[in-house]
C-alpha positions as a Python dict, from the first residue, in 0.01 Angstrom:
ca = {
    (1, 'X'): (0, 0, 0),
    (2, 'X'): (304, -218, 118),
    (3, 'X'): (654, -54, 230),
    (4, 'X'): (949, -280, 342),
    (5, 'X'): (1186, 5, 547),
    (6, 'X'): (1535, -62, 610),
    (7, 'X'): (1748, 139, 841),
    (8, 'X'): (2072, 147, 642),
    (9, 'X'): (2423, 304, 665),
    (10, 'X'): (2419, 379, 278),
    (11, 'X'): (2176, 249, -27),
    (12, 'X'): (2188, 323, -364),
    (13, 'X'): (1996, 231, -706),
    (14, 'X'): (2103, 148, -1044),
    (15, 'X'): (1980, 178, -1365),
    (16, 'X'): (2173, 23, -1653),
    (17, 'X'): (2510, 116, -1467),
    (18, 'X'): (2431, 505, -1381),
    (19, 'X'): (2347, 557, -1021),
    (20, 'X'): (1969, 720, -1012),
    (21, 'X'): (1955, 755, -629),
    (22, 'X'): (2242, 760, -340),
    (23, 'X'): (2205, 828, 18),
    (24, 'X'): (2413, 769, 355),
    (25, 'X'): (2271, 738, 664),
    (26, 'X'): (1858, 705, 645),
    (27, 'X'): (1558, 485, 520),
    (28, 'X'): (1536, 247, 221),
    (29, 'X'): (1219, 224, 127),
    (30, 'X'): (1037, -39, -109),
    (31, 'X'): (715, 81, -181),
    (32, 'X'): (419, -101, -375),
    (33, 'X'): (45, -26, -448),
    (34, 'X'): (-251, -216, -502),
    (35, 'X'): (-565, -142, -677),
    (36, 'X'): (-803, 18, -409),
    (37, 'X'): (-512, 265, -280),
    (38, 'X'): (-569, 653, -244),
    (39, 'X'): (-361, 952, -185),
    (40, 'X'): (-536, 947, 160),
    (41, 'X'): (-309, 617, 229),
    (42, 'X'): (-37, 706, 19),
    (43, 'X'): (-9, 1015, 289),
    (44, 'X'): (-68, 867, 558),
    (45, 'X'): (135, 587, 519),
    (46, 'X'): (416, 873, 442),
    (47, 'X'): (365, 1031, 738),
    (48, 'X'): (424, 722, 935),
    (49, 'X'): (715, 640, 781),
    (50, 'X'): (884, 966, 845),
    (51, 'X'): (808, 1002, 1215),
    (52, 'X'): (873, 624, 1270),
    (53, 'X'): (1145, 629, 1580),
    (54, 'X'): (1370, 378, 1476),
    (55, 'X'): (1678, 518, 1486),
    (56, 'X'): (1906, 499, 1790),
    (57, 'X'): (1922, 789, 2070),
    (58, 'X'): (2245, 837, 2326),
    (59, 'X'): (2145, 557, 2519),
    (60, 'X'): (2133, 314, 2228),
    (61, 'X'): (1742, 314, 2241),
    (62, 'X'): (1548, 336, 1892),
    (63, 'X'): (1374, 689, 2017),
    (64, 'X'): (1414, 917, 1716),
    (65, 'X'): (1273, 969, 1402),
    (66, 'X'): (1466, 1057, 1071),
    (67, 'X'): (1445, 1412, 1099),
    (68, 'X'): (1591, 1409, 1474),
    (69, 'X'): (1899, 1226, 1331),
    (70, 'X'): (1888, 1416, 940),
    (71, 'X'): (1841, 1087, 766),
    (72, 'X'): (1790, 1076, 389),
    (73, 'X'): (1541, 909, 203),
    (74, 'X'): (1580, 629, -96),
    (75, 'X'): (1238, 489, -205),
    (76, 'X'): (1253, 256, -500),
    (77, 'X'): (913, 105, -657),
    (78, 'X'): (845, -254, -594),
    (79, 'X'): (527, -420, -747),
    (80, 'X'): (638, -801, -596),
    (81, 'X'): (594, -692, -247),
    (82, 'X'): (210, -767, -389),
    (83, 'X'): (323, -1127, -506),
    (84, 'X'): (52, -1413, -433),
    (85, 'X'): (295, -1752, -353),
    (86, 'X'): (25, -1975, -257),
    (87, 'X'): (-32, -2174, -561),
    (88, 'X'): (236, -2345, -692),
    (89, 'X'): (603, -2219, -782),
    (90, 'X'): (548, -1919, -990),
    (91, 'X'): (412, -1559, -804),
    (92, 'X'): (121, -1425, -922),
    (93, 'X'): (101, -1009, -941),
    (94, 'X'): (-243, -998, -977),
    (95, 'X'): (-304, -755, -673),
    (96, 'X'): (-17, -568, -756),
    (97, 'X'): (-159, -217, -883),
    (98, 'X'): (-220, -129, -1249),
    (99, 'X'): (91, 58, -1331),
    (100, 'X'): (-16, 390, -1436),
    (101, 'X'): (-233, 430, -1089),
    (102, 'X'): (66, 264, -882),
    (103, 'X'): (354, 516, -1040),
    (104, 'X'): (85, 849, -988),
    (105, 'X'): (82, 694, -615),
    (106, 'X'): (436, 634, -568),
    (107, 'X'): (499, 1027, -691),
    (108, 'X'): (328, 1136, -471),
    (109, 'X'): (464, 931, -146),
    (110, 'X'): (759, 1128, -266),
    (111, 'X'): (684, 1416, -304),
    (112, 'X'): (470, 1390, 56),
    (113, 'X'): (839, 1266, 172),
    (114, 'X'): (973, 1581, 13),
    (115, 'X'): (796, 1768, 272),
    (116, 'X'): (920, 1592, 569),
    (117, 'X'): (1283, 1496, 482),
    (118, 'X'): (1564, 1675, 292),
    (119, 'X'): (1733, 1442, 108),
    (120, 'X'): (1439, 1238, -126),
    (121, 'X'): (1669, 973, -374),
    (122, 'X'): (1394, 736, -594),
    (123, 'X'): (1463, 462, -837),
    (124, 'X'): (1291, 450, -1169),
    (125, 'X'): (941, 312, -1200),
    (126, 'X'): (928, -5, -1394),
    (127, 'X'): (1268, -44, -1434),
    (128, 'X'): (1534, -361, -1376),
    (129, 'X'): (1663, -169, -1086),
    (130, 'X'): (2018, -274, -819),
    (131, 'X'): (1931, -175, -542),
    (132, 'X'): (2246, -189, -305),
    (133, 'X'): (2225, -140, 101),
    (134, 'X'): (2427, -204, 402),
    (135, 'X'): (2129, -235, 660),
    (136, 'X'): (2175, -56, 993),
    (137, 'X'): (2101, -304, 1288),
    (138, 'X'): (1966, -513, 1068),
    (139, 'X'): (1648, -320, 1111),
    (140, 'X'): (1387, -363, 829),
    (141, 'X'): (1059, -373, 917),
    (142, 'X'): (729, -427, 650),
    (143, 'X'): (437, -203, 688),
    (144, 'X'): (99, -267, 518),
    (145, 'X'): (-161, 48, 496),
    (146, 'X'): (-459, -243, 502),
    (147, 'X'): (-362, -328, 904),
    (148, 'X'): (-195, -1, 1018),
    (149, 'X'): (-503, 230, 899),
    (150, 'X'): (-822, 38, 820),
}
């Protein structure tokens, strides 16, 4: 599983010009699956997003997580963060999770958030998505479950 987290001000998703998800001051989070992920990972990698301290403390440090500054949540599905680019021009998605396994997974990361966070904002699986942000820092930072847990 592959998460790209991006400290932002505000985000927000679109779906064919209605606003799905909206937060202000919290995490966007891409998420993606592969074939081979569990709900073990899909928890743990959760977890570590939620109690990641990235967000500034009174002395301008990055010392506290989203719950010490009531950050919301906005996690939006995202199958190319599996994208193979080393032959030629076009991606290939071939490690890129079969859909119906990578949506159950991505539920459930949110509903794991749910328990962590009170404001939970998603996208639409499988949809042409707009995802709009104004990143915080910038501060994005790409997590992959393959080096942080095995």
């Amino acid at each position: 599983m592959r998460a790209v987290v991006q400290r932002v001000m505000q985000a927000s998703v679109t779906v064919d010009g209605e606003v799905l998800g909206k937060i202000g001051k919290g995490l966007l989070i891409l998420l993606g699956a592969e074939d081979g992920d569990t709900r073990e990972i899909t928890e743990k990698l959760a977890d570590k997003i939620c109690r990641l301290r990235i967000f500034e403390d009174e002395n301008g440090k990055t010392n506290l997580s989203l719950a010490d500054v009531g950050g919301e949540l906005l996690v939006v599905s995202q199958f190319t963060l599996y994208a193979d680019c080393r032959k030629g021009n076009r991606p290939s998605f071939v490690k890129a999770g079969a859909p119906q396994m990578a949506e159950a997974l991505y539920e459930y990361f949110l509903a794991r958030c749910q328990e962590q966070a009170d404001v939970v904002e998603r996208g639409r699986f499988g949809a042409d998505m707009k995802v709009e942000l104004l990143n915080d820092g910038p501060f994005t930072l790409m997590l992959d479950s393959a080096q942080l847990f095995q």
